[in-house]
FIFIMI-431218 format. One line per 4 residues: their letters; for each residue x, y, z of C-alpha. Coordinates in nm, 2 decimals, padded with zeros to 4 digits. Layout:
N
A = X:Y:Z | ...
***
This chain:
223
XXXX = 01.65:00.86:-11.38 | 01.67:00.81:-11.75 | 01.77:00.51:-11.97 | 02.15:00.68:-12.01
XXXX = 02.20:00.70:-11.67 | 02.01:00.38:-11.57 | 02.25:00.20:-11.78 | 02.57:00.37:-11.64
XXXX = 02.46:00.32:-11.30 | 02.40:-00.06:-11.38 | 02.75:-00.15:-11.53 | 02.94:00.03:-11.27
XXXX = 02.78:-00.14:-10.96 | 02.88:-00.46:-11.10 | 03.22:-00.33:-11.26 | 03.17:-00.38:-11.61
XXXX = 03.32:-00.16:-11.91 | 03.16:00.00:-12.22 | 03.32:-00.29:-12.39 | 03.19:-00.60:-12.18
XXXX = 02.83:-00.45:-12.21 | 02.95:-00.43:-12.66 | 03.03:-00.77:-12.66 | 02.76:-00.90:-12.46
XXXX = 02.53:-00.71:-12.75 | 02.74:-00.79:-13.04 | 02.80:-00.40:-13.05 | 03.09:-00.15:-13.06
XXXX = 03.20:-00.01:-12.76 | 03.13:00.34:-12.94 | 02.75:00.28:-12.93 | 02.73:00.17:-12.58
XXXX = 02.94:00.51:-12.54 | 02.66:00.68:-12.71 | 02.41:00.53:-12.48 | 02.52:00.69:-12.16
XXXX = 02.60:00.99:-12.30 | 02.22:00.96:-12.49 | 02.32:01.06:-12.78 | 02.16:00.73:-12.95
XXXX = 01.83:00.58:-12.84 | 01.84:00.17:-12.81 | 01.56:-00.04:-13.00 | 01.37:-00.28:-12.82
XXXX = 01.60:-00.58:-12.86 | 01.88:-00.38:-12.70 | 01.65:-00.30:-12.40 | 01.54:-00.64:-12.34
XXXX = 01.92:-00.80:-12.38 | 02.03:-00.54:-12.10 | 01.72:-00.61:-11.90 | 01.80:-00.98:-11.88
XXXX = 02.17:-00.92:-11.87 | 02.15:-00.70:-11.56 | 01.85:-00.87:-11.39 | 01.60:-00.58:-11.43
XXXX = 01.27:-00.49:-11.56 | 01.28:-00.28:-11.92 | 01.06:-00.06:-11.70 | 01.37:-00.01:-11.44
XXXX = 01.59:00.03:-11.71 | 01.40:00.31:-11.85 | 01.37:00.49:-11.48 | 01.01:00.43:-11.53
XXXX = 00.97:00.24:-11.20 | 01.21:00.27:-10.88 | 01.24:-00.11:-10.80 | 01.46:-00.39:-10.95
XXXX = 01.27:-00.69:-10.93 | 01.21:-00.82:-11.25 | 00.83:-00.93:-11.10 | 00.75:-00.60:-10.92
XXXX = 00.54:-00.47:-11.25 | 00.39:-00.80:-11.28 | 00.28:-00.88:-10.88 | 00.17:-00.47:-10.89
XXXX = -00.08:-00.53:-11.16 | -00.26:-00.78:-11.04 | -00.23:-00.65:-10.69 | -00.44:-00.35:-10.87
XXXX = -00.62:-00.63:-11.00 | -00.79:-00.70:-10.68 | -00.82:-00.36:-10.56 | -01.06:-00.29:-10.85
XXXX = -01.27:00.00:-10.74 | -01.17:-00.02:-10.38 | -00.91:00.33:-10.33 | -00.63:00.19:-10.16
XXXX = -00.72:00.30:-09.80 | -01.04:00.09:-09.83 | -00.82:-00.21:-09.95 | -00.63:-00.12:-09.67
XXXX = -00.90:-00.13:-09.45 | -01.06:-00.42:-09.58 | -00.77:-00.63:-09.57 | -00.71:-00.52:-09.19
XXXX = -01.11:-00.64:-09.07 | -01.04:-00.94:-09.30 | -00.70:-01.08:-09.21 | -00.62:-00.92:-08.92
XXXX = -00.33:-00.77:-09.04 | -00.23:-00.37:-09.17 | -00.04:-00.34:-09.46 | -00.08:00.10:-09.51
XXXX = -00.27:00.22:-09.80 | 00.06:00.36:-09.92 | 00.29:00.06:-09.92 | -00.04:-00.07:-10.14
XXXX = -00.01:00.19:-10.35 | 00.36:00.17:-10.42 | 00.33:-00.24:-10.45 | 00.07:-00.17:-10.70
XXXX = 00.30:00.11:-10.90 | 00.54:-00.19:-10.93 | 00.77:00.06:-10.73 | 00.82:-00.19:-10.47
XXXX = 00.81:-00.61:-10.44 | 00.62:-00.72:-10.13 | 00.78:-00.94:-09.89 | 00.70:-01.30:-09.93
XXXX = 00.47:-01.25:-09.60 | 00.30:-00.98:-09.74 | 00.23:-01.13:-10.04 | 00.07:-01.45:-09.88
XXXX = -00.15:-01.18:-09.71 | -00.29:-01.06:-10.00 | -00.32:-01.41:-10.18 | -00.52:-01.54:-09.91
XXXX = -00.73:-01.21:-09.85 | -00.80:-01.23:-10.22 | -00.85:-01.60:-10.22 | -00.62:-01.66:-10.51
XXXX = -00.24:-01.91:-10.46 | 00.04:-01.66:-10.48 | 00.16:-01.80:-10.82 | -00.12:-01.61:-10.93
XXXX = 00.10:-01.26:-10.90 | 00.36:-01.38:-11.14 | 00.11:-01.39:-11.48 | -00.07:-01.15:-11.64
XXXX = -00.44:-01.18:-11.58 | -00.77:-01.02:-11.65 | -01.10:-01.01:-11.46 | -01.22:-01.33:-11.61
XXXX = -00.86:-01.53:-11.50 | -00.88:-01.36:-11.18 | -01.22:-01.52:-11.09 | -01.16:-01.85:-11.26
XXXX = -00.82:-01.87:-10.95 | -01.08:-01.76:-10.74 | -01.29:-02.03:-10.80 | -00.98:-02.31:-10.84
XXXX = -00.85:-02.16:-10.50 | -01.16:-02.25:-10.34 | -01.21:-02.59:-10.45 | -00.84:-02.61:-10.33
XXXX = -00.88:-02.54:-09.98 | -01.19:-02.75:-09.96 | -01.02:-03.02:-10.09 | -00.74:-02.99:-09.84
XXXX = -00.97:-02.93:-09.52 | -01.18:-03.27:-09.65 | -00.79:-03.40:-09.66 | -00.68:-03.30:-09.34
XXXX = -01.05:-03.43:-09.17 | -00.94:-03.74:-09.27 | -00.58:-03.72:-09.16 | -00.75:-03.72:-08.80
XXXX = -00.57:-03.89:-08.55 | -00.84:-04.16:-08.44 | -00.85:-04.23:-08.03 | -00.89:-04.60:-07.96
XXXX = -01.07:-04.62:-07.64 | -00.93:-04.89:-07.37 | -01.17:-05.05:-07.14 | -00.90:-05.11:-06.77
XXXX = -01.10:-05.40:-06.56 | -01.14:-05.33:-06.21 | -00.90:-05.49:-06.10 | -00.63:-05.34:-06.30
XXXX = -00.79:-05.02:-06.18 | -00.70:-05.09:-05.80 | -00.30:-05.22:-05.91 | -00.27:-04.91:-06.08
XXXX = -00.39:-04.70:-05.81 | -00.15:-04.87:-05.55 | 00.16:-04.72:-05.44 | 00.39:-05.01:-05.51
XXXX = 00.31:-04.97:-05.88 | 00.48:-04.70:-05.93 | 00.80:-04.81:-06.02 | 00.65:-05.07:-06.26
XXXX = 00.45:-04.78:-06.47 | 00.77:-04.59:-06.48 | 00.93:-04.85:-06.63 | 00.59:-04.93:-06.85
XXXX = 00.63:-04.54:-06.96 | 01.03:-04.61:-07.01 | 00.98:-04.90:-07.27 | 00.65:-04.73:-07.49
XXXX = 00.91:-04.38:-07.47 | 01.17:-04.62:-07.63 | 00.92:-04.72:-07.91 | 00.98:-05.10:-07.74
XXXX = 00.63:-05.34:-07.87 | 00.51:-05.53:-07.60 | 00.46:-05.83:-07.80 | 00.92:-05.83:-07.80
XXXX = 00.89:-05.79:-07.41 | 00.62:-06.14:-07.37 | 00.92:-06.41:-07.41 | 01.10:-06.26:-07.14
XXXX = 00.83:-06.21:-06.92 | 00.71:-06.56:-06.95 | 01.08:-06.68:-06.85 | 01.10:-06.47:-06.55
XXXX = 00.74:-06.59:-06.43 | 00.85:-06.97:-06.50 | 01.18:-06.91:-06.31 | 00.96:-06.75:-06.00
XXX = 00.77:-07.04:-05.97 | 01.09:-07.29:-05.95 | 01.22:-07.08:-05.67
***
């Protein structure tokens, strides 16, 4: 589809008039006439406006690519990026014995073409499969950038797993006497370690519980 039609489609799905697209470009409705009927080609400050305006790449606007996203040219490069010499069913491929995970050689090739935006699921896929953070789709970059996120990515997740290595929980071991061994194994315990299990459930400290157990005892031996 070309720009004249591109355009025409555009401002009817939303419901716009020649004359609301004019005023938004500080034009006469005549010239946005001319446009859709491409009789007069815009300049590259024209294209831009109405890319912004209507949410699209100039690529989309021009019918060179099929998809809206503003992104999709962006994400697709550098998704060709990694591919480098790899055709896209060895990508493919690799990314399946890597990650576990098919995404088809042509969906790559489309993503790439900047003809369709990955899903956010897809896209942390590739991310991690490439070792890069995902906000590396959304700038231009070059094989010297690509391996410099390579290289920050790892130091990343190394710094996270030393993070989360710490962040341990720690087991405290507790040494039972045995003779708290044999209470706890008689049967007429049980209802005190259901109510033990009751008050640690209820996030009561035992140190809250010690007054009123020291009154009960004193009361038990005055009886």
């Amino acid at each position: 589809m070309d720009f004249s039609r591109m355009l025409k489609q555009l401002r009817e799905e939303k419901s716009l008039s020649q004359k609301d697209i004019a005023e938004y470009l500080g034009l006469t409705r005549q010239a946005v006439a001319s446009y859709e009927l491409a009789k007069r080609e815009p300049d590259y400050d024209v294209l831009k406006k109405l890319a912004d305006y209507f949410g699209v790449s100039v690529d989309y606007l021009l019918g060179r690519v099929k998809c809206k996203d503003v992104n999709a040219i962006t994400v697709g490069r550098n998704i060709d990026l990694i591919r480098g010499n790899m055709t896209f069913k060895e990508m493919s491929e690799s990314i399946s014995k890597k990650m576990g995970t098919m995404i088809f050689p042509e969906m790559l090739e489309l993503y790439a073409r900047g003809e369709r935006m990955p899903f956010s699921a897809t896209l942390k896929i590739i991310a991690k499969y490439a070792g890069v953070r995902e906000t590396f789709f959304y700038t231009h970059n070059t094989l010297l950038t690509f391996e410099r996120e390579k290289e920050l990515y790892k130091r990343e997740e190394e710094l996270n797993s030393v993070n989360h290595a710490n962040k341990e929980p720690k087991v405290e071991l507790i040494l039972i006497d045995d003779e708290l061994k044999k209470w706890i194994a008689k049967e007429s315990s049980i209802d005190y370690l259901r109510l033990a299990k009751s008050i640690q459930e209820a996030g009561i400290p035992p140190a809250v519980l010690e007054p009123l157990i020291k009154t009960i005892k004193s009361n038990s031996r005055v009886d």
